[in-house]
C-alpha positions as CSV (number, residue, x, y, z in Angstrom):
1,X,122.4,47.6,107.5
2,X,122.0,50.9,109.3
3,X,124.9,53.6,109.4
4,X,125.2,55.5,113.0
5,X,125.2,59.5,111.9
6,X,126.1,61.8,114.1
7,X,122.7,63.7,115.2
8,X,122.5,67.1,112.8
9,X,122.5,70.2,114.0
10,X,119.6,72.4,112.5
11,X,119.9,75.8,112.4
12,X,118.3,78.8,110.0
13,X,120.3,78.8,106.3
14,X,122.5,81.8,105.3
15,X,123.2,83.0,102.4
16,X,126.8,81.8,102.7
17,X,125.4,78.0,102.4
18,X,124.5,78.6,98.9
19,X,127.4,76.5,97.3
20,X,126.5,73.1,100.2
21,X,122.7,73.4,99.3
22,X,123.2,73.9,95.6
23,X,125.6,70.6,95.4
24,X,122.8,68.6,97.4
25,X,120.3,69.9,95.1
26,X,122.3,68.9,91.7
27,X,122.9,65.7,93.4
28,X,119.1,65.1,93.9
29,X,118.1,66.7,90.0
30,X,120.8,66.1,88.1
31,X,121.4,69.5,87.3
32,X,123.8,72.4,88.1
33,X,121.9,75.5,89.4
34,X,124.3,77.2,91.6
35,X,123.3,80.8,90.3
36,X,119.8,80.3,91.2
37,X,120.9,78.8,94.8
38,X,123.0,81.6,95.3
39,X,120.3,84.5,94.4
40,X,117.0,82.4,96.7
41,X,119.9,82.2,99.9
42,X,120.7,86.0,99.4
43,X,116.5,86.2,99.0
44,X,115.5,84.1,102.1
45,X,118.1,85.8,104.2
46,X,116.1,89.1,103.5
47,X,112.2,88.0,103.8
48,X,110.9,87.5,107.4
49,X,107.7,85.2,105.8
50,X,110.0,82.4,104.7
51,X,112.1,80.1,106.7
52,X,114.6,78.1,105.6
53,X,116.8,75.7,107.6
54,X,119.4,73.6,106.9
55,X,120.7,69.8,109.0
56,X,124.7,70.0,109.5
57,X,126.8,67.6,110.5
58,X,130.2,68.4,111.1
59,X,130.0,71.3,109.4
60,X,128.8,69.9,106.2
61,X,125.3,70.5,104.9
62,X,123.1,67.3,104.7
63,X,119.8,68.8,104.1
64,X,117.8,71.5,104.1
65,X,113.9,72.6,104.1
66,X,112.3,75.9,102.7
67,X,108.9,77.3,104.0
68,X,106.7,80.0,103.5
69,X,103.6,82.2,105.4
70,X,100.9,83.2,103.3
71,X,97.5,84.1,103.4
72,X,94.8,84.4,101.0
73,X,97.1,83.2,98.4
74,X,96.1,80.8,96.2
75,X,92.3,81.1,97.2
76,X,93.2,79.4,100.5
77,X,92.4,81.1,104.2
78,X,95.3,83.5,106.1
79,X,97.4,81.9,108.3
80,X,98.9,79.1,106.0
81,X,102.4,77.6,105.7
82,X,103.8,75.8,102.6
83,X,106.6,73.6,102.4
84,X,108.4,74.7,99.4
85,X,111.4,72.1,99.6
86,X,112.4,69.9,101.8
87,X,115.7,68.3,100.2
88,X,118.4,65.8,101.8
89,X,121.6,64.6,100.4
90,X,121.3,60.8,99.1
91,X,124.1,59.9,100.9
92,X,122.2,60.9,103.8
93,X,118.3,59.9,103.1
94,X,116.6,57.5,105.3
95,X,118.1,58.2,108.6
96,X,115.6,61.1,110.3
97,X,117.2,64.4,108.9
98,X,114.0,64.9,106.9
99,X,111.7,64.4,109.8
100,X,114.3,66.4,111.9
101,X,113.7,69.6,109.6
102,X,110.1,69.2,109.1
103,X,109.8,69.0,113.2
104,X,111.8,72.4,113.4
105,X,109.8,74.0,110.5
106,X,106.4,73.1,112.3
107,X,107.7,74.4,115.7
108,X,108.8,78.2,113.5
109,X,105.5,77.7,111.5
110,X,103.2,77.3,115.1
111,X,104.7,80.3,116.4
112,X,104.5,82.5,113.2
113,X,100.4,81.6,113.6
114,X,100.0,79.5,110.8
115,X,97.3,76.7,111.3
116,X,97.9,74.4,108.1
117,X,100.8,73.5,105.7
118,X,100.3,72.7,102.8
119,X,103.1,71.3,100.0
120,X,102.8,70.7,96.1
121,X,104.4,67.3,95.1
122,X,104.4,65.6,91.6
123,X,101.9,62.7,91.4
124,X,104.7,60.5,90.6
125,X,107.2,61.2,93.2
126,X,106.5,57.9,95.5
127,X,109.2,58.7,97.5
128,X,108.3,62.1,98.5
129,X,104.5,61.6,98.4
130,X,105.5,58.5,100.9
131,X,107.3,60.6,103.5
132,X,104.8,63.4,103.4
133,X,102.1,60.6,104.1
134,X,104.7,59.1,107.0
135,X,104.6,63.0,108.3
136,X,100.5,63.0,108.4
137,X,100.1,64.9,105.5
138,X,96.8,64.4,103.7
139,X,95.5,65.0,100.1
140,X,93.9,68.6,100.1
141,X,91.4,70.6,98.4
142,X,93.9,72.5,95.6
143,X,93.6,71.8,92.4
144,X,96.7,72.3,90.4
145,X,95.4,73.8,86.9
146,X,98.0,73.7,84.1
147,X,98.3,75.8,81.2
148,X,100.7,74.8,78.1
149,X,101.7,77.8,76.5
150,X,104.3,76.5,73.8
């Protein structure tokens, strides 16, 4: 059965959004992190080389995604973007919001000059390796090396 949503609104995040996108997070990973939500709003608010967005519906938050601009970071050429999270409320998955964002961060990420995105996911997140492979995203040439230092 599909549930008729009213069609988000997507606009850039504030730092006043903090409390909205910290309850989606918690609800997502199980854990409270309010303080650190607060402190990367107030952060992203300030830094022109990272966009952030977030899908409202009636003036509720229902999902958000975080990029970045880089270049020559990570051994990989200028002009790259990087999704750093793309995040939707539960209650809310499955309907488009995620593909809404992700169109909206390509459109700022185009204009900013960037010619690929790139996104680290864990190898056993099938959900979020499935809707990055629904989006056209392909494996890449990073290695992720891991160090255990305790």
């Amino acid at each position: 059965m599909t549930t008729n949503i009213e069609s988000p609104i997507i606009r850039p995040m504030k730092s006043r959004d903090f409390k909205q996108v910290s309850e989606i997070d918690r609800k997502v990973i199980g854990r409270d992190r309010i303080d650190y939500w607060k402190l990367r709003t107030e952060i992203i608010e300030k830094l022109s080389t990272v966009a952030a967005l977030v899908a409202e519906i009636n003036g509720r938050i229902v999902g958000f995604i975080i990029g970045d601009i880089t270049g020559w970071t990570y051994g990989v050429p200028e002009n790259i973007g990087w999704i750093n999270a793309i995040v939707v409320d539960p209650e809310f998955q499955r309907k488009g919001i995620g593909q809404m964002l992700f169109n909206e961060m390509i459109d700022y990420l185009k204009k900013a000059g960037v010619k690929s995105i790139y996104a680290f996911v864990h190898w056993r997140d099938f959900n979020l390796l499935r809707f990055f492979d629904s989006i056209g995203f392909k494996k890449g040439d990073i290695i992720n090396l891991k160090l255990d230092i305790v």
